[in-house]
N, C-alpha and C positions, 0 to 999 in steps of 0.2 A: 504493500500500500504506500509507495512512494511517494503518489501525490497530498496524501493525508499527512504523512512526516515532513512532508516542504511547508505547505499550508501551514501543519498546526504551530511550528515555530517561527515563522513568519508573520502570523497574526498575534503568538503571545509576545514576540520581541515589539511590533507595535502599539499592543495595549500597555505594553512594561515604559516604552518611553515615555506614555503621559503622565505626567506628576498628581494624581488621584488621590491627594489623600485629602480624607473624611472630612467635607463630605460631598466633596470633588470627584466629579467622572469624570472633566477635561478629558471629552470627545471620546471615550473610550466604547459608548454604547452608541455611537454614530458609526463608530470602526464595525461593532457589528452588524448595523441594521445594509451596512454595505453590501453583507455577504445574505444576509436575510431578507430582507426584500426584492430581489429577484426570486428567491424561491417560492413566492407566494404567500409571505408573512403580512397579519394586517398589525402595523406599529401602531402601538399608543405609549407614547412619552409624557407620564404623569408628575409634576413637579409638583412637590411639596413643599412648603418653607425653603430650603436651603439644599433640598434634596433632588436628584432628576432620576426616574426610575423608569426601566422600561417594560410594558408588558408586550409582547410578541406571540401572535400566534398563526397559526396555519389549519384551518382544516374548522370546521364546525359541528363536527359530531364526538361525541366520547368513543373511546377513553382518551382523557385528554392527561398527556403525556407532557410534564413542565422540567425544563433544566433552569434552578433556581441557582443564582450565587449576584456578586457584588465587584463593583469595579474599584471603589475606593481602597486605598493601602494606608495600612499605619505609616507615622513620619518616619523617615530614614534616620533621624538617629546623628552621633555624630558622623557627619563627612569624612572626619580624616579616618577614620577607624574604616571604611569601604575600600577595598583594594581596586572596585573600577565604580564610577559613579552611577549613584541605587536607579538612577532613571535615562541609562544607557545601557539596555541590555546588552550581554556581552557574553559570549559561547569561549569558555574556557576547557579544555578538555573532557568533553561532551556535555558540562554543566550550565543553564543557560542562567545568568547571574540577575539580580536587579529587585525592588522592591515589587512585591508582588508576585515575583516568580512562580511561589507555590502557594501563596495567598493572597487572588487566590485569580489571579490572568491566567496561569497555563491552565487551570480547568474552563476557566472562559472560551480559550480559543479551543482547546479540546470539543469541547461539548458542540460550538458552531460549525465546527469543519467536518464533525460526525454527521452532525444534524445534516449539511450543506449533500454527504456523499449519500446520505440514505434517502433525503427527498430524490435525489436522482438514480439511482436507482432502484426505489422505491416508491414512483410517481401516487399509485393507488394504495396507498398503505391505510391501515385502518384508522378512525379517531384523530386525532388533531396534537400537535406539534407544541411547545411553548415554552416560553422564555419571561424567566419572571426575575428582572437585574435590579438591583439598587445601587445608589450611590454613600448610604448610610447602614453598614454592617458592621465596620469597626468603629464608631460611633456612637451616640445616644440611642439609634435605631426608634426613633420618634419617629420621622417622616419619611419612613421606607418600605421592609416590604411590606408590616402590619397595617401600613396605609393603602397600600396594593389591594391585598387581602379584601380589606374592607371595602375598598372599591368594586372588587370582586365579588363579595358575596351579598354587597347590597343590587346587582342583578342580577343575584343567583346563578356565576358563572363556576362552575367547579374544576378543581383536580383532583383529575385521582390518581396519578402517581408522580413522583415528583423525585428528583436527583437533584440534592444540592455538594456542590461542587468542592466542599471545602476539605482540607489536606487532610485526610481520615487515616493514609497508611505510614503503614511505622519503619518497616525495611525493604521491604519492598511495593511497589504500587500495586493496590487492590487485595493485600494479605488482610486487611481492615475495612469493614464500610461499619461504618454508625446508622443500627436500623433503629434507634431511637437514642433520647438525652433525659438526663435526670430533670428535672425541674429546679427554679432558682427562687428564691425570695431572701431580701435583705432587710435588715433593720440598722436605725440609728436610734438607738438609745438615750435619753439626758434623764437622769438620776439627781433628783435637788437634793441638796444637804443645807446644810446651816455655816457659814465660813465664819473665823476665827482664832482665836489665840491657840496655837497649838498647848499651852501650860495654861488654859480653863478649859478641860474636855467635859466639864459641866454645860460651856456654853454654846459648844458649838455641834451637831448632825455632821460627820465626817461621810460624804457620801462614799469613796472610797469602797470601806470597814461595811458598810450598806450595802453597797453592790458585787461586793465578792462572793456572796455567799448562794445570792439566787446566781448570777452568771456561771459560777461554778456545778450548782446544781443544771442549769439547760444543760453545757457541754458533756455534762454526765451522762444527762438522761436518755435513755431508749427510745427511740422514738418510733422506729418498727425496726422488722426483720428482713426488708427486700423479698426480693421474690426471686423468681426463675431471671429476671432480663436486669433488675437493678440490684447495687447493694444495699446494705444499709443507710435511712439516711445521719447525714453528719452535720453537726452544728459545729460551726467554728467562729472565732472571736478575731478578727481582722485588725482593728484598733481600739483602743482606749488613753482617754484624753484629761486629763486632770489635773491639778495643782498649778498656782500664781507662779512657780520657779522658786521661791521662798521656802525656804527649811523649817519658818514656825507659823506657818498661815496652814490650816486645815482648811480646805478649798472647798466650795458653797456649791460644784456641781462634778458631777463626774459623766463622760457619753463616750459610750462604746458602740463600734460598728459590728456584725456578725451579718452572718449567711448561713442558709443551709441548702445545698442543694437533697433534694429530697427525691423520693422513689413514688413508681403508683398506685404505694400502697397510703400517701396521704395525703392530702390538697392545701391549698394553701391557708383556708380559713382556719380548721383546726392547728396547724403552726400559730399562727395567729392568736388563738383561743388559748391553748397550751403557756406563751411567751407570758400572756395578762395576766394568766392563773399563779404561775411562779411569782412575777413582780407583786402581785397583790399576796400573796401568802407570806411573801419577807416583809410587808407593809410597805413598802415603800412609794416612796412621793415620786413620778416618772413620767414622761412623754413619750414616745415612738413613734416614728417617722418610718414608715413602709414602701418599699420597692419593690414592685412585682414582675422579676426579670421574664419568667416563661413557666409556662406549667410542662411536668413530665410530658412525652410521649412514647410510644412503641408502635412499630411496623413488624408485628408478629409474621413468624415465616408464613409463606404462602407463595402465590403466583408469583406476585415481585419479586420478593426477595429473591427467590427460586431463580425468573432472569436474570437477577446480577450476578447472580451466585456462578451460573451456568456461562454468564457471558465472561467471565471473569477467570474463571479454570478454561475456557475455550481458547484465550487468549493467551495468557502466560501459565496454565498449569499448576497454579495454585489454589488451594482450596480454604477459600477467607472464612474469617473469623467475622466473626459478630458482637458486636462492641454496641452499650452505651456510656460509655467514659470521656472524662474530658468537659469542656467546659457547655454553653449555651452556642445554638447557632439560629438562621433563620427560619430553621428547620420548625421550629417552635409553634412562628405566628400559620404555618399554612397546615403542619398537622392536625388543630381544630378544628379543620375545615371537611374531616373526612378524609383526607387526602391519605394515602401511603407511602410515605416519606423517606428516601436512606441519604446518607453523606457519601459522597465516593469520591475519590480525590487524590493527587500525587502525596509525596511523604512528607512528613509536616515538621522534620527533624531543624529546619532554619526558618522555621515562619516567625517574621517580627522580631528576627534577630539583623545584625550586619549583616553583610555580604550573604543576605536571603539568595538561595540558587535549588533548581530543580531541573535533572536529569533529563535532556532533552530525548532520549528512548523513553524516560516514563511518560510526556505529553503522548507520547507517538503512541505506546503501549494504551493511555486512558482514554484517546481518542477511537484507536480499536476497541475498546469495552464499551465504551457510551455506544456507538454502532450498531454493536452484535444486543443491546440492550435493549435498541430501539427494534431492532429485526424480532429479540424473543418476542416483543410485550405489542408490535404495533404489524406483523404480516401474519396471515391466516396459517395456521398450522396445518401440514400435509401428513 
């Protein structure tokens, strides 16, 4: 497949030159609708606030078959610390360098140049095509795809299966896809005390001495057992913030930040319920502030999974693993949606570091799998 290995590197060293970062596509979803719109794509470029996002599609009947990811890149970082500059791709002994590399352009231009070889030869193929890009993934993720989404299902347009492109393998491309992610929710804590003379601890509420005791107990506590696809979940304590600097002032508030990502075995209001029950059983005087990063999901095996699974070992002869590990993606806002959802992606071992680079055989490689993914799940079986 020569022409798919010129292409797909071709197209990510173009998306890598744009300086894209969050929550800047600087032309990179223009580079695609290049190669999509000839094929029969109908674009819609929905701008949000600050955001330019594209939905693309082809075809009008289900199953509608969506390759979801994001053009924006975290900042480069220091300059001098890059051995060739993060937004001049550059092919160093088969490694194609630059920011974005593997987070997340080479699955970009993989996923279009598949999409581009299977519309042609596969003019009749079943159900419909689609591309759902943002510009806001490494970002606040405010006016992106959950805005999509919503665009979406206020006309009740659906998907139902969905590849989001982000760097899922670990040593080799495709030994990994993420058929689901644990769920997120955060808290900021403010804990009031009383401030004061550290020598009258008559006068003073040391929030402190107050809040060690219930904080101590959450990260203790059990919160479930996981299941077959998740582990347990985990509360962990990020930061805490306290004291004037002063060695005899006992300090008038104490706020700590935590997270947990959680399994599907609990939702977000009982976390919620749980956090109140402790603060209030230590007595204490409190505020919290709630961010509700994404709720769990899972793409239990099945027909999906089964095509990537099959397109995947057809390809390189490895037989992946199934994974939900790792942090939140956008995978999040369109699984609500009904959709069945995996990550599949080059290897994520320099995403969002220096001298970010990704294997210019794994493009080539991910671009034959997204193909043979689209052949399992969108032409009639004989």
């Amino acid at each position: 497949m020569a022409t798919i290995e010129t292409n797909v590197i071709s197209l990510a060293k173009a998306l890598i030159s744009r300086p894209s970062v969050t929550p800047e596509d600087a032309g990179c979803q223009a580079l695609m609708l290049n190669i999509l719109e000839p094929l029969g794509f109908n674009n819609e470029t929905m701008v949000f606030e600050d955001t330019t996002n594209l939905w693309a599609r082809k075809g009008s009947t289900s199953p509608v078959f969506c390759f979801a990811g994001h053009t924006d890149v975290v900042p480069a970082g220091n300059l001098e610390l890059w051995q060739t500059p993060p937004f001049e791709p550059t092919i160093i002994d088969g490694m194609l360098y630059g920011r974005g590399a593997a987070d997340m352009k080479g699955s970009l231009a993989a996923m279009v140049i598949a999409t581009e070889k299977f519309v042609n030869d596969h003019p009749d193929h079943l159900g419909s095509i689609a591309f759902l890009i943002t510009s806001d993934e490494e970002g606040p993720f405010i006016n992106g795809t959950t805005r999509v989404i919503d665009t979406l299902e206020a006309r009740n347009e659906k998907i139902d299966y969905c590849i989001v492109g982000e760097p899922s393998s670990t040593y080799k491309v495709g030994d990994i896809i993420k058929n689901g992610r644990r769920g997120s929710i955060s808290g900021e804590i403010d804990i009031h005390g009383k401030q004061g003379h550290v020598a009258y601890p008559d006068h003073v509420k040391n929030p402190i001495h107050l809040a060690m005791p219930a904080l101590a107990q959450l990260s203790q506590s059990h919160w479930d057992t996981g299941n077959d696809y998740f582990p347990e979940t985990s509360f962990q304590i990020s930061n805490i913030q306290s004291g004037t600097g002063a060695t005899n002032v006992v300090p008038g508030h104490l706020t700590a930040w935590f997270n947990l990502r959680y399994s599907t075995e609990l939702d977000d209001q009982t976390i919620v319920d749980k956090v109140n029950a402790v603060m209030t059983e230590h007595q204490l005087d409190y505020e919290i502030k709630w961010t509700y990063n994404g709720k769990p999901f899972i793409t239990e095996p099945g027909l999906f999974v089964s095509a990537v699974e099959e397109a995947i070992l057809s390809i390189t002869g490895i037989t992946t693993e199934l994974s939900t590990s790792g942090g939140t993606s956008d995978g999040r806002f369109i699984a609500p949606t009904g959709a069945q959802v995996i990550e599949l992606g080059p290897c994520n071992k320099t995403i969002h570091q220096v001298n970010e680079c990704v294997a210019c055989e794994d493009l080539n490689l991910l671009a034959d799998i997204y193909y043979q993914t689209l052949v399992n799940v969108l032409t009639p079986k004989t």
